[in-house]
C-alpha positions as CSV (number, residue, x, y, z in Angstrom):
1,X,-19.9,7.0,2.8
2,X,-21.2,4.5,0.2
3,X,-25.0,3.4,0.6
4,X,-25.8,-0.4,1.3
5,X,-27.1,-0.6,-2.5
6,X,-23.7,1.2,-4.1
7,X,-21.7,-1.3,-2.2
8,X,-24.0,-4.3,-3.3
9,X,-23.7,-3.2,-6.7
10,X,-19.8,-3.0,-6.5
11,X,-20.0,-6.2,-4.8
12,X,-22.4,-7.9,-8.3
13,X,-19.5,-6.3,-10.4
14,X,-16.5,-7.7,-8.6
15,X,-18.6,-11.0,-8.6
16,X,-18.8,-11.0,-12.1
17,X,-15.1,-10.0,-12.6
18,X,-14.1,-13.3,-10.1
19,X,-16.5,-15.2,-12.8
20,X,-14.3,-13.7,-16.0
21,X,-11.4,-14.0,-14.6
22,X,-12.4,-17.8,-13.4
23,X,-13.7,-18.7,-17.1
24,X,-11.1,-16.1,-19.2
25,X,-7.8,-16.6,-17.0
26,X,-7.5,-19.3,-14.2
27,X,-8.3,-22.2,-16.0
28,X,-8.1,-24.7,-13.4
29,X,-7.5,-27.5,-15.2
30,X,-4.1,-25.6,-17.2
31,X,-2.7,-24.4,-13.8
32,X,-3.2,-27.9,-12.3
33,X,-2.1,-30.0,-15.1
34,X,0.3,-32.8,-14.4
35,X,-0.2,-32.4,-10.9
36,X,-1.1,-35.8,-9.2
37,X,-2.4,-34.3,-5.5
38,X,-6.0,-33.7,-4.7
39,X,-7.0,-30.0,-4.3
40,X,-7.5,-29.6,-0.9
41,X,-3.9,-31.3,-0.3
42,X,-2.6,-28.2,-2.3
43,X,-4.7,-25.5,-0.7
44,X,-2.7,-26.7,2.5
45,X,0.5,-26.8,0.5
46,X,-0.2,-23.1,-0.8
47,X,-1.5,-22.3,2.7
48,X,1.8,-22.7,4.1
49,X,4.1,-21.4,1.2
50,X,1.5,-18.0,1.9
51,X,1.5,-18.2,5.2
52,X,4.8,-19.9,7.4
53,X,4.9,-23.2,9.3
54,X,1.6,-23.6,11.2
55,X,-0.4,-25.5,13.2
56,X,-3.2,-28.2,12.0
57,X,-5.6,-26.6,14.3
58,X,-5.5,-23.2,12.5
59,X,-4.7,-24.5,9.0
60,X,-7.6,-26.3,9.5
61,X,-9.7,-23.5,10.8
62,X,-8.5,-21.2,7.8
63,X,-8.7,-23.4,5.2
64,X,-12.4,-24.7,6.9
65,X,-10.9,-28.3,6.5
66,X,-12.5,-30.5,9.7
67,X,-9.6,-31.7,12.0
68,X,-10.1,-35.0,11.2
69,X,-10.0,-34.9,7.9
70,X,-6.9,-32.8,8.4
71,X,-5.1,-36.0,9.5
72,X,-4.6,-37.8,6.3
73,X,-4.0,-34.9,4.6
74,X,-1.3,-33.7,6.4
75,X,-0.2,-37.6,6.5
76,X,-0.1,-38.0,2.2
77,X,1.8,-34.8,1.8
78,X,4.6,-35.9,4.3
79,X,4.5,-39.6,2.5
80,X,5.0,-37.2,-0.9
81,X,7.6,-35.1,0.4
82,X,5.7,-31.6,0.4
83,X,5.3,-31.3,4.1
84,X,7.1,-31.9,7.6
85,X,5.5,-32.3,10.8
86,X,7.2,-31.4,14.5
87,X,5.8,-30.6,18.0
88,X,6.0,-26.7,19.0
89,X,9.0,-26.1,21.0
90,X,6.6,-23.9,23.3
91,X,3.9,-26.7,23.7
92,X,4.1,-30.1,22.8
93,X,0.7,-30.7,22.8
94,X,0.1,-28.1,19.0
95,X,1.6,-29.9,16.0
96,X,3.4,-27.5,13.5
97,X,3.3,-28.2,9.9
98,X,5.8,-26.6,7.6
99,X,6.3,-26.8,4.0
100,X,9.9,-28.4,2.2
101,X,11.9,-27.2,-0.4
102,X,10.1,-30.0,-2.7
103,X,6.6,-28.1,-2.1
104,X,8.3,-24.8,-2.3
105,X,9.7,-25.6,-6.2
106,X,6.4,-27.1,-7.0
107,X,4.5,-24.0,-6.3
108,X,7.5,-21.6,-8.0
109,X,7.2,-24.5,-11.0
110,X,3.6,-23.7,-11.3
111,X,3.7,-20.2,-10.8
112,X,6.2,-20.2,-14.0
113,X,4.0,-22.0,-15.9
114,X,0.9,-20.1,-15.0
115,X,2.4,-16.7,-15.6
116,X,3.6,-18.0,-19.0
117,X,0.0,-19.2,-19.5
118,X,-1.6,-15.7,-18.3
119,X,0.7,-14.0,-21.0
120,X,-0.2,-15.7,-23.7
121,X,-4.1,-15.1,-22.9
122,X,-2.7,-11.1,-22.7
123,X,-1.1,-11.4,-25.7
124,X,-4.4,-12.1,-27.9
125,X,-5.2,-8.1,-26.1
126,X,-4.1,-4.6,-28.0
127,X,-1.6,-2.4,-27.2
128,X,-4.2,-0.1,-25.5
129,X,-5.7,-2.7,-23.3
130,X,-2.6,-4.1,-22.2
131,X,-1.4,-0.2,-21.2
132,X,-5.1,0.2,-19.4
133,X,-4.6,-3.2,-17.5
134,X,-0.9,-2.6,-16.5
135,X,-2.0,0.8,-15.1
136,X,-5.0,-0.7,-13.4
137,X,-3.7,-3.7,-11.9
138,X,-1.7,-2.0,-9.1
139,X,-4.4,0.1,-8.0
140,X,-6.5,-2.9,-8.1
141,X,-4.4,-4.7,-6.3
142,X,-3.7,-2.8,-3.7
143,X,-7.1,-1.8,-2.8
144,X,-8.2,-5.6,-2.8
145,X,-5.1,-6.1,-0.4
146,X,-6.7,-3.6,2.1
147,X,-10.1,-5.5,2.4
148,X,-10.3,-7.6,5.1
């Protein structure tokens, strides 16, 4: 078992990694670009390409969007397209919200362009540290998948 200070100092290394990575790779402004909706409007768009037709009450508690702000939200994206809105067959009174096939192609659309954008940064990297990363990212991955 890991002490409290080995786990801290994991924790200071993994922050500094989300930093890199922020600065080095997800360059906010790239993956965004020509995208006219606000950011929480596409947190809910990728919160239900992620996660299935929900309802506002637990988008919004998942996302930590207030309820009422929740409203217009949900409101633009079904005036844009991105989002329909239906009472659950099981109880009228929760509001599902699911994502359309519009929202769905934006999101592959950007994925493209972002994994097109993530190899050319990798493509400035040797041969060596392109093998190292490929060999790494699946262990990575998987243990960060396992944290809850």
């Amino acid at each position: 078992m890991f002490t409290k200070e080995a786990l801290l100092e994991i924790s200071n290394s993994l922050y500094f990694l989300s930093l890199s990575l922020n600065s080095k790779i997800m360059n906010r402004n790239i993956i965004l670009k020509g995208i006219c909706i606000p950011p929480s409007h596409m947190k809910v768009i990728f919160y239900l390409i992620n996660n299935g037709p929900s309802s506002v009450s637990k988008i919004a508690n998942d996302l930590v969007i207030s309820k009422p702000n929740m409203t217009p939200i949900i409101d633009n994206l079904i005036s844009e397209g991105y989002v329909v809105r239906y009472d659950d067959p099981n109880d009228r009174r929760i509001i599902i919200v699911e994502a359309t096939e519009k929202a769905k192609n934006l999101i592959n659309q950007k994925r493209q362009e972002t994994v097109e954008y993530f190899s050319d940064k990798l493509s400035t990297l040797s041969n060596e540290d392109i093998e190292t990363l490929k060999s790494l990212l699946p262990v990575l991955s998987k243990i960060i998948m396992k944290m809850k």
